[in-house]
N, C-alpha and C positions, 0 to 999 in steps of 0.2 A: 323521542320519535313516537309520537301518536299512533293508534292501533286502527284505528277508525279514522272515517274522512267527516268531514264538520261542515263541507257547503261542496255541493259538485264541483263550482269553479276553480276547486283548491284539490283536486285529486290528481293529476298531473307534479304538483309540488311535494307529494309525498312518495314514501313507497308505496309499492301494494298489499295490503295487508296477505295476499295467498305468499306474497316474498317472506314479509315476518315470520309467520308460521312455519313458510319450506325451511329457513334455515335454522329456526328454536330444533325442528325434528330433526331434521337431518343430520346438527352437531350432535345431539341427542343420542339419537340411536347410532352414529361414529362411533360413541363413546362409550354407549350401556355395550353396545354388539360387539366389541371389538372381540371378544370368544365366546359369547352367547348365543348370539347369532351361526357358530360354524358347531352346532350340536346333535347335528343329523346326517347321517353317513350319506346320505344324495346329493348332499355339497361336495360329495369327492368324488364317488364315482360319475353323476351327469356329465361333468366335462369329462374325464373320460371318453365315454361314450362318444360326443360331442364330437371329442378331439380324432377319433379313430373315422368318424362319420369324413368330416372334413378331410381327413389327409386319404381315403381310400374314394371320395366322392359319389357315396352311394349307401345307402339306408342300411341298418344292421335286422339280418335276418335268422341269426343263428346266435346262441349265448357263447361268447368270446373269454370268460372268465373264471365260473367255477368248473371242478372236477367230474363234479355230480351230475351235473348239466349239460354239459360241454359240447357244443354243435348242436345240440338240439334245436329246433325251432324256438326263438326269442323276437319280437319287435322291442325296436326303440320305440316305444309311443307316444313317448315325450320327443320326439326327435328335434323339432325346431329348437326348442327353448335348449336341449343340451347342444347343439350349434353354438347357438350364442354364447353358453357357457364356458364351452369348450374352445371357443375364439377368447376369450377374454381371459380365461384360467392361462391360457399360453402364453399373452401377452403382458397378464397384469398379475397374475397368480391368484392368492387365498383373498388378497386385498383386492384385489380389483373385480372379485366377485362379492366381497363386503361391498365395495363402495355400489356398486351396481344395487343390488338389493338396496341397499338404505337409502339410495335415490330415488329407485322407484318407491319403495313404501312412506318417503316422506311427499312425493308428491300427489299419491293419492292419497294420505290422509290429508294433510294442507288445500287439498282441494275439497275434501267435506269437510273443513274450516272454514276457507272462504265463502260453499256455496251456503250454511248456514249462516252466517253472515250477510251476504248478500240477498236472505231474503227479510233480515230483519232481527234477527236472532243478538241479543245482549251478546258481547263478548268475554264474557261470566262463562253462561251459558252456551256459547260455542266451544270455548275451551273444554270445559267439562265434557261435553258430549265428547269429542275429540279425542279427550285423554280415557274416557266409560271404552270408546271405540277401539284404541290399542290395546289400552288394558286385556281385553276381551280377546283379541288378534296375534296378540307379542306370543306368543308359546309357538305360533308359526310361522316367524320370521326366523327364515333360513334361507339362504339363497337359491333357490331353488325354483323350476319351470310354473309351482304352485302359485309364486306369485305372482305372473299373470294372471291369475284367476281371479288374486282378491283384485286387483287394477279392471280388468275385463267387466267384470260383475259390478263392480262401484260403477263404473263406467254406463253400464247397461242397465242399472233402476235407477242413474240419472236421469236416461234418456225417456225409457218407459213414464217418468215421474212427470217431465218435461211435457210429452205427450197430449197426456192425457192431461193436465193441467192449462195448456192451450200454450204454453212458453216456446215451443215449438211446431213448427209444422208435423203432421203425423208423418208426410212422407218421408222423413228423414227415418221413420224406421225400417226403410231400406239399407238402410247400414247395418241392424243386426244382424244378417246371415252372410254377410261382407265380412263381418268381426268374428262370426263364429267358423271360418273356415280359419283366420288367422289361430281362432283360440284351439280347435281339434287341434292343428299340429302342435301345437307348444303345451298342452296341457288338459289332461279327461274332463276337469273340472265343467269344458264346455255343458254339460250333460246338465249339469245344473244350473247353467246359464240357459239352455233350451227350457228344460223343466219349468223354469220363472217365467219364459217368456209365454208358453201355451198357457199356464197359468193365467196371465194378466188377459190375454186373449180373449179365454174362454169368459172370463168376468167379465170384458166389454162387449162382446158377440150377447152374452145373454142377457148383459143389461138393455142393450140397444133392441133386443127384442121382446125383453120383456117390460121392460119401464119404458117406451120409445119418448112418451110426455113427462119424463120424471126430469124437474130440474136440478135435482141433490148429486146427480152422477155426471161428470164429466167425461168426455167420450173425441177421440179425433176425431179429425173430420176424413176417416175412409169405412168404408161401406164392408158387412158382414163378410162380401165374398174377398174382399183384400185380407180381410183375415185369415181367410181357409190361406191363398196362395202363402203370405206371410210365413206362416205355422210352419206348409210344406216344405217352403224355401227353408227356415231354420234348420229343422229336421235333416233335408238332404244334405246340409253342408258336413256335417259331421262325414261324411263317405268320400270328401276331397281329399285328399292325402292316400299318400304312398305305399300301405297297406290292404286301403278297400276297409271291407266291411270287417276284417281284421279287429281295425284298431279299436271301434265299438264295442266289439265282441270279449274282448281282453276287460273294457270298463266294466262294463258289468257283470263277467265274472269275478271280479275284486270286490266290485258291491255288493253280490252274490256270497261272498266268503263267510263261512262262517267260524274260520279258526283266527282271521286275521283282527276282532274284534278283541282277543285276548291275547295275544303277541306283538300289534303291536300300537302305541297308547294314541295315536291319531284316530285309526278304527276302533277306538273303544268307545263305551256312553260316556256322557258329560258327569265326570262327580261335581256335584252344587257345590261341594264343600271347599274343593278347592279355588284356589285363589281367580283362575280365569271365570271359573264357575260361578264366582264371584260376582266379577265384573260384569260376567253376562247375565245373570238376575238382576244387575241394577242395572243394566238398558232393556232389559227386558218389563221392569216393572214400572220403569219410566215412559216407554212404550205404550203398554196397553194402559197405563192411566191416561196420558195422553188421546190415544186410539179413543176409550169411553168419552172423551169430553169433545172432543174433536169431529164424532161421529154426528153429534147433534146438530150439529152447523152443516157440515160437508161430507159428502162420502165418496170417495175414492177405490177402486180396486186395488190401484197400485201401493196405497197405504197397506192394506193386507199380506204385502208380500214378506215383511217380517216374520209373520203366521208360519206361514209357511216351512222358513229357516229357521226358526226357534223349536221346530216340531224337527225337524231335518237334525239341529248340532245335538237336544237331546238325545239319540241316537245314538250320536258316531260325531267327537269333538272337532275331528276336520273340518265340520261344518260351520261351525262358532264364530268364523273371522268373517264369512259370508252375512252372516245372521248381523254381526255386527255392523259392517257397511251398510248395509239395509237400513238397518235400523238410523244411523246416521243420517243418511238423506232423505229417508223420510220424516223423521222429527223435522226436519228443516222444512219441509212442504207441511208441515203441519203449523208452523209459526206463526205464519197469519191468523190461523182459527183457535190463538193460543197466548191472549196479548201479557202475558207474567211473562212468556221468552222474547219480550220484544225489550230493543236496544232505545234509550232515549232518543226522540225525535232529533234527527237531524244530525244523529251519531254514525250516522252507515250511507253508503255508497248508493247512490240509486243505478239498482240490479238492470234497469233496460239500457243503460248506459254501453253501449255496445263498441264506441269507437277506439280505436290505440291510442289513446291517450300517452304522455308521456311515463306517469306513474304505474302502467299498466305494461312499458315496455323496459322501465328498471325494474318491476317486481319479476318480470321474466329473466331480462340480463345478467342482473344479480346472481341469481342460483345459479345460471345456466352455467355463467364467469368462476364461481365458485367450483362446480362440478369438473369443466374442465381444467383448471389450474390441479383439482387434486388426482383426473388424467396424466394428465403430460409429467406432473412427481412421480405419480407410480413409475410412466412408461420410460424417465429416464431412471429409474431404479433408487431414486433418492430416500433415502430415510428418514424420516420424519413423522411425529406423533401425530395421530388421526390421518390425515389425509397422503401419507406416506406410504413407502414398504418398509413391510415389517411390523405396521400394527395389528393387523388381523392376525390373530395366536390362537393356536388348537390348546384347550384346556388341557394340560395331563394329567385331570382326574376322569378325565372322559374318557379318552383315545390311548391306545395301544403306542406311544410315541417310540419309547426306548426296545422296546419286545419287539413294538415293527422292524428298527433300523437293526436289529440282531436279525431276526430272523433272514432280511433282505441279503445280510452275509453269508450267514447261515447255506441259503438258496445258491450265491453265488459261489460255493466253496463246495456245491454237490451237487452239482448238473444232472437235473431229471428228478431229482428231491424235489418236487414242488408243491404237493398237496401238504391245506393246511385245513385242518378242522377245527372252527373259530365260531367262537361267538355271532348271533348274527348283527349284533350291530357294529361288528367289527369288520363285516364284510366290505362294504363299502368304501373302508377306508385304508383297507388292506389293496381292494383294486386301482387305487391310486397311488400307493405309496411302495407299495411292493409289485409292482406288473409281472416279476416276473411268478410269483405263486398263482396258484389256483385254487380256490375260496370251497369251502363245503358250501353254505350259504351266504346270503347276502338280503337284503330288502325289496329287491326284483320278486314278489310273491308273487304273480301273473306266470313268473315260470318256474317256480318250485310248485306251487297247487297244493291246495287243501291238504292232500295225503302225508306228503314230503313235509311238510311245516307241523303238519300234527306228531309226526316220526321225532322229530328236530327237537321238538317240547319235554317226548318222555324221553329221549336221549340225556338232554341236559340235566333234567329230574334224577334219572337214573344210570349211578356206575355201572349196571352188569350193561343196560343197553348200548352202553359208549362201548364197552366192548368190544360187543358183537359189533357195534355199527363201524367202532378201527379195522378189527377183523377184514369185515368185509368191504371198505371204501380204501384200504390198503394206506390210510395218510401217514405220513409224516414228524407232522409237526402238528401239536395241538394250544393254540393262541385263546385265551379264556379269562372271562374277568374273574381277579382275586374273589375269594368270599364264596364262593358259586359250590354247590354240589362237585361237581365235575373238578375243579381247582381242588380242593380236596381230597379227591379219588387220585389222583393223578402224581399229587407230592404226595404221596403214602403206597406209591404201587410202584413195583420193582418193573414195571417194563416200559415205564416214562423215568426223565432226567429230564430235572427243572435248569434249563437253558439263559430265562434272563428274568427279570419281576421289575413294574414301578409299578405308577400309584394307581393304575387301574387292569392292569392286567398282566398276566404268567405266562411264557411261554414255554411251550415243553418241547422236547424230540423224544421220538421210540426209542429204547436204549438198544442199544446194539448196532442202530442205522449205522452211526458212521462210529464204531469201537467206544473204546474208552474216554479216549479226546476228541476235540475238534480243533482244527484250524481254521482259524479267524484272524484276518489282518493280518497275516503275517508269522503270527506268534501261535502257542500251545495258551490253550482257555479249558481249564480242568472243570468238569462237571459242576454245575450251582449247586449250593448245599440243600 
């Protein structure tokens, strides 16, 4: 089966090549992610959240989970995207929030495949791009509200690209402040979808007034003051949703953080060395070589926006999978002014080709037929590798698996024992798997705050501070990875009793809570050694 089409008349007779690609990535990442992808405790609690939203019909206002916390003022701010979560987590489980995430991330990478593609681009060199673009992105593939962001944002320097390149009419950027009330609810990430869009804005507002005769700049066809209204309408969308000006207020205090940068490894800077860091020097350096050659022919703002996001993920690595989509479609708008990434004549699809072709509605059917067939296995609970239940598996070098399911008895065997002072990236995974505890912390930093997180740090660091800080938080049970300061303090201190151990973490009880033994299942369980 051919990758490329060979004469228009014959595109109908093939697949679509965005089909090829959806399903090279989508079996792909089934099968890299099958517990790769579930390595970040927001994959448990958001449905959670989600699920509670749903079954009471009304936004969460108050923190429902830890001890510490407890009724205080919390929004959901992710609230749409854990809906959706939290519908799917109930009906498909851990896999049917796998399969969701690798659907959607195989269709917006397979879509900056084909559009590089379809403007000319060797399929050498589509692929590579493609694979520079995950490369660079995969560390943030978790099932999570995040990933509308990378979708949103792909989505949105298409369009901007589209634009201003003449491929579309300018008014359809009427759609962005459409998109971005969708993307506030489901994900903060909007912030930096508005960010790009004033950005491109301002570069066309000032080119159009300062170069008005300059032929090298491409420009829609609407007028400086549709800009201003544009900008406004962006801007105001952010304030539709169910908080008000809440939910704004919460972003940018997290952006604002300055402890979260060192706690935990999304908010931290980009180290080059490492492997994504990697990835993202070599679309970045492919880029601006690119950028320098490209400039001499054509100039574009919307080429720039990579700038922008390469100065953004250095910062703070959450940014990285952004920078990379960028980078992605814009190579591809650079193709033309670029003839070493061009495909042999007559090898690629001609892009104004607009109509449903036959080929164009099996490269859809295909995946779509695919997607839901491994639906309907989930939903009738069949078992089966990849597209089954049962393949999405928590690593149990990660996750608290066996310590959890003790402690969950543990709880159930001493009503009103429910605090548990844990790890924070255990939190997360404790509010789904144990409901009935209540967490010291979790990764909700928007309501623990700088203070409380910076406390949390020299705790961990420090036995005498765990102390004081059991002392006084009165917990229970203390849940901790092996290895750790604290895990140490804990099996050597006579007023903990080591309760269960696997391969990533220990759990303890106060000794004295409940005597010398405990009952569990039924039976006498004499203290761990």
């Amino acid at each position: 089966m051919p990758i490329m089409e060979t004469a228009k008349h014959r595109v109908g007779r093939r697949l679509h090549p965005r089909a090829i690609l959806f399903l090279m990535l989508w079996l792909g990442l089934m099968v890299a992610g099958r517990s790769r992808m579930l390595q970040d405790p927001g994959t448990f609690w958001h449905p959670v959240v989600g699920q509670r939203m749903l079954d009471e019909r009304a936004v969460i206002h108050t923190d429902p989970f830890s001890f510490t916390f407890g009724g205080r003022p919390w929004i959901a701010q992710q609230w749409l995207g854990e809906c959706v979560m939290g519908w799917v987590e109930r009906h498909l489980g851990l896999d049917g929030l796998l399969l969701a995430a690798v659907t959607l991330l195989a269709w917006v990478f397979s879509g900056l495949g084909w559009r590089a593609l379809r403007e000319g681009m060797s399929p050498p060199a589509a692929v590579v791009l493609v694979m520079l673009a995950i490369g660079a992105s995969s560390y943030h593939f978790h099932p999570r509200p995040h990933l509308a962001t990378i979708a949103l944002f792909a989505w949105m320097v298409g369009l901007l690209i589209d634009a201003e390149a003449g491929r579309v009419s300018g008014r359809r950027l009427i759609w962005l402040p459409i998109a971005f009330v969708l993307w506030t609810n489901v994900h903060g990430g909007v912030l930096g979808g508005i960010a790009t869009v004033l950005f491109v804005l301002l570069g066309w507002s000032a080119n159009r007034t300062l170069l008005p005769s300059s032929d090298k700049w491409r420009l829609p066809a609407l007028r400086s003051p549709w800009f201003v209204l544009l900008a406004v309408a962006c801007v105001a969308s952010v304030f539709v949703n169910p908080y008000g000006r809440m939910l704004p207020q919460v972003w940018l205090s997290l952006m604002d953080s300055r402890v979260l940068p060192g706690l935990i490894v999304e908010h931290a800077a980009l180290e080059w060395m490492s492997t994504e860091g990697a990835m993202i020097a070599a679309l970045a350096v492919a880029y601006l070589v690119l950028l320098a050659r490209c400039w001499k022919t054509q100039r574009r703002v919307t080429w720039l926006i990579p700038c922008l996001w390469l100065v953004m993920a250095h910062g703070r690595i959450r940014h990285g999978p952004l920078f990379a989509v960028a980078v992605a479609v814009v190579i591809a708008d650079m193709r033309p002014f670029a003839n070493w990434l061009s495909a042999p004549r007559g090898a690629v699809a001609d892009s104004s080709t607009r109509r449903w072709s036959r080929g164009r509605l099996i490269g859809i059917a295909l995946p779509a037929s695919l997607v839901l067939a491994a639906i309907c296995i989930q939903w009738a609970g069949v078992r089966a590798p990849v597209v089954g239940r049962g393949w999405a598996t928590c690593d149990p070098t990660i996750w608290p698996i066996d310590t959890s399911a003790m402690l969950k008895e543990a709880i159930e065997e001493r009503p009103g024992a429910s605090r548990v002072f844990n790890d924070m990236r255990y939190g997360g995974y404790l509010i789904a798997k144990v409901p009935e505890s209540r967490v010291y912390v979790d990764d909700r930093c928007e309501l623990y705050g700088d203070d409380f997180l910076s406390n949390y740090r020299r705790v961990m660091a420090s036995p005498d501070q765990f102390e004081r800080e059991a002392r006084k938080g009165a917990f229970e049970f203390a849940l901790v990875s092996r290895g750790t300061p604290i895990c140490e303090h804990l099996s050597n201190s006579l007023q903990w009793r080591k309760l269960c151990e696997d391969a990533a973490s220990t759990l303890f009880e106060r000794s004295g809570a409940a005597g010398t033994a405990q009952v569990l299942g039924g039976g006498r369980l004499a203290p761990a050694p």
